[in-house]
C-alpha positions as CSV (number, residue, x, y, z in Angstrom):
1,X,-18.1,16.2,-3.6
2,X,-15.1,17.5,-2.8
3,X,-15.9,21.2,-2.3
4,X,-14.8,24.6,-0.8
5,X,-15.4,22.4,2.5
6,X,-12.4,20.3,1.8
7,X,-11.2,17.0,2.9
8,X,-13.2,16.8,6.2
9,X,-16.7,17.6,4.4
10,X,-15.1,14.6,1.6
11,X,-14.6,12.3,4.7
12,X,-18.2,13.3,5.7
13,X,-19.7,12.2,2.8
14,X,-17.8,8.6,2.3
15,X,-19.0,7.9,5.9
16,X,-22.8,8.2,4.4
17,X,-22.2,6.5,1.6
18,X,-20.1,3.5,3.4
19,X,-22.5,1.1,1.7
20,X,-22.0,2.3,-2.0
21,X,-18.2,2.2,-1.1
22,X,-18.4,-1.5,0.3
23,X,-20.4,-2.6,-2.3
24,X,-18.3,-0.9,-5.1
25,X,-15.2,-2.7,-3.1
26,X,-16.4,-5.8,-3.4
27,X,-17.6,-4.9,-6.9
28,X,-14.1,-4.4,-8.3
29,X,-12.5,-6.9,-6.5
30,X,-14.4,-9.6,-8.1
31,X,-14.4,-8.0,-11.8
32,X,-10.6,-8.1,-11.5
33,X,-10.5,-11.9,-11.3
34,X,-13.9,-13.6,-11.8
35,X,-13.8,-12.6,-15.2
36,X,-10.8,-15.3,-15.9
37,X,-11.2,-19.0,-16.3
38,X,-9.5,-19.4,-12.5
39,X,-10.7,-16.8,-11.2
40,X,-10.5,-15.5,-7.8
41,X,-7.8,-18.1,-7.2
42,X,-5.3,-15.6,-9.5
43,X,-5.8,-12.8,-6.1
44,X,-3.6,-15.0,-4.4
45,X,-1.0,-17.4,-6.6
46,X,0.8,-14.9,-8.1
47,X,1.9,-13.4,-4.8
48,X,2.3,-16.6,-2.4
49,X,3.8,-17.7,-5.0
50,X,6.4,-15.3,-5.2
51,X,6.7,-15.4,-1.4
52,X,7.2,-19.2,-2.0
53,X,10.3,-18.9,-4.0
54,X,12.0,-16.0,-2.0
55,X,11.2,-18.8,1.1
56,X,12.9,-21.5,-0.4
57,X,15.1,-19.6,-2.2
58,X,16.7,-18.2,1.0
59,X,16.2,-21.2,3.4
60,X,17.0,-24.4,1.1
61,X,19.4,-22.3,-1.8
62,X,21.6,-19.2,-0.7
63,X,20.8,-19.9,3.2
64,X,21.1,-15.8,3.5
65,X,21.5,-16.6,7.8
66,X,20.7,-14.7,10.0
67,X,20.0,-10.4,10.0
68,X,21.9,-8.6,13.3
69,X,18.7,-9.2,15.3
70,X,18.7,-13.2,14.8
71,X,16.3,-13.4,12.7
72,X,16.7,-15.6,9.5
73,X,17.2,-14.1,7.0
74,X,14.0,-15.5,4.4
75,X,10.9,-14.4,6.7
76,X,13.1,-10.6,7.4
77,X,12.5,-10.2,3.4
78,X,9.1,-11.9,2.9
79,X,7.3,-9.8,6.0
80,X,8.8,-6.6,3.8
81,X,7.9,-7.8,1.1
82,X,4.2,-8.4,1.5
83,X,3.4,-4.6,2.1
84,X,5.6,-3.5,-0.6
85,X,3.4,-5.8,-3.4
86,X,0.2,-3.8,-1.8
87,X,2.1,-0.6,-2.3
88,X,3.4,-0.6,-5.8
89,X,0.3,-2.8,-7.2
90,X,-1.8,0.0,-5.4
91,X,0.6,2.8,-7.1
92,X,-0.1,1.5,-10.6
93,X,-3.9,0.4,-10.7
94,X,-5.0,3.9,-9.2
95,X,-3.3,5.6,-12.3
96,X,-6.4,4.3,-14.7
97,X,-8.7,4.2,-11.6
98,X,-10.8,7.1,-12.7
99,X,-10.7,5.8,-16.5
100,X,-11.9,2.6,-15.5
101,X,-14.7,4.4,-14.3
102,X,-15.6,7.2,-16.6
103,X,-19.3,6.4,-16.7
104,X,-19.3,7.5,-12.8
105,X,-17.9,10.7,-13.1
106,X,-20.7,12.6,-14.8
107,X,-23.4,11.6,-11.9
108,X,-23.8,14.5,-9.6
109,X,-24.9,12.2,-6.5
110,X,-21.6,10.1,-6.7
111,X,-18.4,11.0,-4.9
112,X,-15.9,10.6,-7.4
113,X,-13.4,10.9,-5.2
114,X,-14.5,7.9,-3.8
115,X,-12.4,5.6,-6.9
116,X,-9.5,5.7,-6.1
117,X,-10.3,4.8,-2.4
118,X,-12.4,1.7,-3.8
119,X,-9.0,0.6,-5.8
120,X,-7.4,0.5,-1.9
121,X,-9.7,-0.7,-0.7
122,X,-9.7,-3.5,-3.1
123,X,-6.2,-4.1,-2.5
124,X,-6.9,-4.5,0.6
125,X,-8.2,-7.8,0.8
126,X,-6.3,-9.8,-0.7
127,X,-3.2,-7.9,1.5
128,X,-4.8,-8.9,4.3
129,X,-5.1,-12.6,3.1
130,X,-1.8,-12.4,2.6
131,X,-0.5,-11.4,5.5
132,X,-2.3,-14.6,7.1
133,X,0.0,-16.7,4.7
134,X,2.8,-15.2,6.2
135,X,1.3,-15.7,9.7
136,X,1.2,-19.4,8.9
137,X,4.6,-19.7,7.6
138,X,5.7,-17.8,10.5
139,X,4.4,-20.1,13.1
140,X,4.8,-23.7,11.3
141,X,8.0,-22.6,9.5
142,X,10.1,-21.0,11.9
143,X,8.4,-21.3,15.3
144,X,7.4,-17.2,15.4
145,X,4.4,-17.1,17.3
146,X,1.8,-14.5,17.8
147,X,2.3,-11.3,20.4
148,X,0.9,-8.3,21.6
149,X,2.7,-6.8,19.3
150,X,0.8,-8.1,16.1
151,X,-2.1,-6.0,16.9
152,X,-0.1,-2.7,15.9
153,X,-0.6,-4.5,12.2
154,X,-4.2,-2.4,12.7
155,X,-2.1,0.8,12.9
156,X,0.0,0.3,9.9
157,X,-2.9,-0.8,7.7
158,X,-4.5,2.7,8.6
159,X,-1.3,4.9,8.3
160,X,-0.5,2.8,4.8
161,X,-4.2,3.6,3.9
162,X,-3.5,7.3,4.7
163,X,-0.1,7.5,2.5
164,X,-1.5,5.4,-0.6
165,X,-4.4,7.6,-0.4
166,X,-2.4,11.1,-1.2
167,X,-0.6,9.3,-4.0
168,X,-3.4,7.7,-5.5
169,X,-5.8,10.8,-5.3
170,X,-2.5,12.6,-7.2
171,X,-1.9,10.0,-9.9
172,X,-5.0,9.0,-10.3
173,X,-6.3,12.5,-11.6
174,X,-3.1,13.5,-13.6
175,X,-3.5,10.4,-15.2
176,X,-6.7,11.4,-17.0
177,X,-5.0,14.4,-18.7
178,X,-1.0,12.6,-19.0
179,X,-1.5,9.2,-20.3
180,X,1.7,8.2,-19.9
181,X,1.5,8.5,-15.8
182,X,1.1,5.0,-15.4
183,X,4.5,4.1,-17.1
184,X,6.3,6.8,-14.8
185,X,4.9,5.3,-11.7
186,X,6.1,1.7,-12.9
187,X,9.6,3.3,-13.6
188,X,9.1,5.0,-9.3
189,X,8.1,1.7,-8.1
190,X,11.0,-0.2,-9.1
191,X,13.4,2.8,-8.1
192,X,11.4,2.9,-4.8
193,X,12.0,-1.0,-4.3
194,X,15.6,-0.5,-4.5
195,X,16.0,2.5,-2.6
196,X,13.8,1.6,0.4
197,X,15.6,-1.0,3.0
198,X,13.6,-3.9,2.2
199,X,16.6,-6.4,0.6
200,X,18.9,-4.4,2.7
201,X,18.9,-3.2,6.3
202,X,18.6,0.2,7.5
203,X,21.4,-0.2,9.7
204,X,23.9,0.2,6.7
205,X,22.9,3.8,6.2
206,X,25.7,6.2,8.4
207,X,25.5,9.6,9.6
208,X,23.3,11.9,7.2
209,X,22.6,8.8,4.6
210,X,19.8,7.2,7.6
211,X,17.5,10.6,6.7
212,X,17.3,9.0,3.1
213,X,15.5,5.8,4.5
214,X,13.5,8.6,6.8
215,X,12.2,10.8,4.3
216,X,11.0,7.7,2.5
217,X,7.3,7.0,3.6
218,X,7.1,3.1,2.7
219,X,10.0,2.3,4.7
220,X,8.1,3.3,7.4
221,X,5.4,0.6,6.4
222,X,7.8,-1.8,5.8
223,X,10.0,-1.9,8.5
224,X,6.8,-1.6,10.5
225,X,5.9,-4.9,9.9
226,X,9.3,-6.1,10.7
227,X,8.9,-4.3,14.2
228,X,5.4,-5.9,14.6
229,X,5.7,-10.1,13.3
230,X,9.6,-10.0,14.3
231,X,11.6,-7.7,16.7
232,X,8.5,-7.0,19.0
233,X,8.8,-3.2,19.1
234,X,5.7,-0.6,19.0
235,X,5.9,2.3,17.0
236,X,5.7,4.9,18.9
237,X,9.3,3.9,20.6
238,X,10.9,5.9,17.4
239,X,9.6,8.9,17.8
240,X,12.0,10.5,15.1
241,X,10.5,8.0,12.4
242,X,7.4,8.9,13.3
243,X,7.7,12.7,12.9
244,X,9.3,12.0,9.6
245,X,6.5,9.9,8.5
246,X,3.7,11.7,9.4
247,X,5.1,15.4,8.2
248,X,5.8,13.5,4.8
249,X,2.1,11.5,4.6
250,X,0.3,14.0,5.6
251,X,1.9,16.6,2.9
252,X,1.4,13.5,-0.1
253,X,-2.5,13.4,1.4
254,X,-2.6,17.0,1.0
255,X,-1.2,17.4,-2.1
256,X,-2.7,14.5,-3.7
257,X,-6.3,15.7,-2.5
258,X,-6.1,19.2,-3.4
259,X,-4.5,18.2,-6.9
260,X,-7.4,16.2,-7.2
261,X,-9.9,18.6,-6.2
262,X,-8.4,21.3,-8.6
263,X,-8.4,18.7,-11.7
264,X,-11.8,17.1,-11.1
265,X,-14.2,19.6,-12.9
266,X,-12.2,18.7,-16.2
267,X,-12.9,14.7,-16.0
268,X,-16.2,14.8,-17.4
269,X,-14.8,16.9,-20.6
270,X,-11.6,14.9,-21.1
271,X,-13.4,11.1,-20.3
């Protein structure tokens, strides 16, 4: 439980109960698709899908070229893309996370804040799978092929787990008392989309405007990627962006953990 002990004596206690937080992973990644005639199948057509027609789309129709750094233009988007459809899928399911699972949040013995987690955690897997797909077309596609520098994908994972964490901790437990949470983080998402450099490079931002891409967490993430699958840089050679992100992700954990922890004994009343 998430007591006077705080976030440490929290991370404590989903490192004992790693196997009820595996199991529960696994648990709600099939019930989101096995329940459907397809199935699991639906985890992954939807997305490579839609990295299949912004891929053709920008090598066979618009031919977009080439971004300052020589790299075409179709796998710059899709290896942003790929973490932003984690992010803002993640943003939205956490909101009913904890309604979803009600019947848990009366059993003394079970870490509720453990749900939203599970809901990452989910995510997770078929992100990872994903970003395989876009290791294939990477290699058979346009001749990109594996570095050093793809192992700093490890890194990313773990500081994206960290931000979506905060955030999903935060919306997740406001959403139990303002229903209508959900429809204001669809509303942030797309605003988000637009205002983070994913269609459009960093490098148009001048002077003062480049600390608006800064004080944005996920462009972090997603320009990460682009460092790790395509320009061959490691993180820690922008120190400033670093700084940024971690001040700003580190706040959102905060704040989305102690809003969580100050909201929590009303769940069982109001679900």
């Amino acid at each position: 439980m998430m007591r006077n002990n705080g976030i440490l004596n929290f991370l404590s206690m989903i490192l004992k109960q790693r196997y009820i937080m595996y199991t529960m992973v696994i648990r709600d990644f099939k019930s989101r698709y096995f329940s459907s005639i397809i199935g699991l199948p639906w985890a992954f057509i939807q997305p490579a899908t839609y990295i299949f027609v912004i891929w053709f789309a920008f090598t066979f129709g618009l031919r977009a070229g080439q971004d300052e750094t020589g790299v075409p233009f179709a796998p710059w988007l899709i290896v942003a893309i790929v973490p932003w459809m984690y992010i803002s899928q993640t943003m939205i399911v956490t909101c009913v996370a904890l309604n979803e699972y009600a019947f848990l949040i009366k059993k003394t013995n079970f870490t509720v804040g453990m749900i939203p987690i599970i809901k990452i955690l989910s995510g997770m897997i078929v992100h990872v799978i994903l970003i395989g797909c876009v290791i294939l077309l990477l290699l058979f596609f346009y001749g990109i092929y594996p570095s050093v520098y793809w192992f700093q994908i490890f890194y990313y994972l773990f500081a994206l787990t960290v931000l979506l964490s905060g955030i999903a901790w935060f919306v997740a437990s406001v959403n139990v008392f303002i229903s209508d949470m959900a429809h204001f983080v669809n509303i942030i998402a797309t605003m988000l989309f637009w205002a983070t450099p994913i269609v459009w490079p960093f490098t148009m931002l001048q002077g003062n405007f480049r600390y608006i891409a800064l004080f944005n967490p996920f462009f972090y993430i997603t320009e990460g990627y682009r460092y790790t699958f395509l320009e061959h840089h490691w993180f820690f050679e922008f120190v400033e962006m670093n700084v940024y992100f971690w001040t700003v992700t580190i706040a959102i954990f905060v704040i989305g953990a102690l809003t969580f922890k100050k909201l929590k004994p009303d769940f069982g009343d109001v679900l």
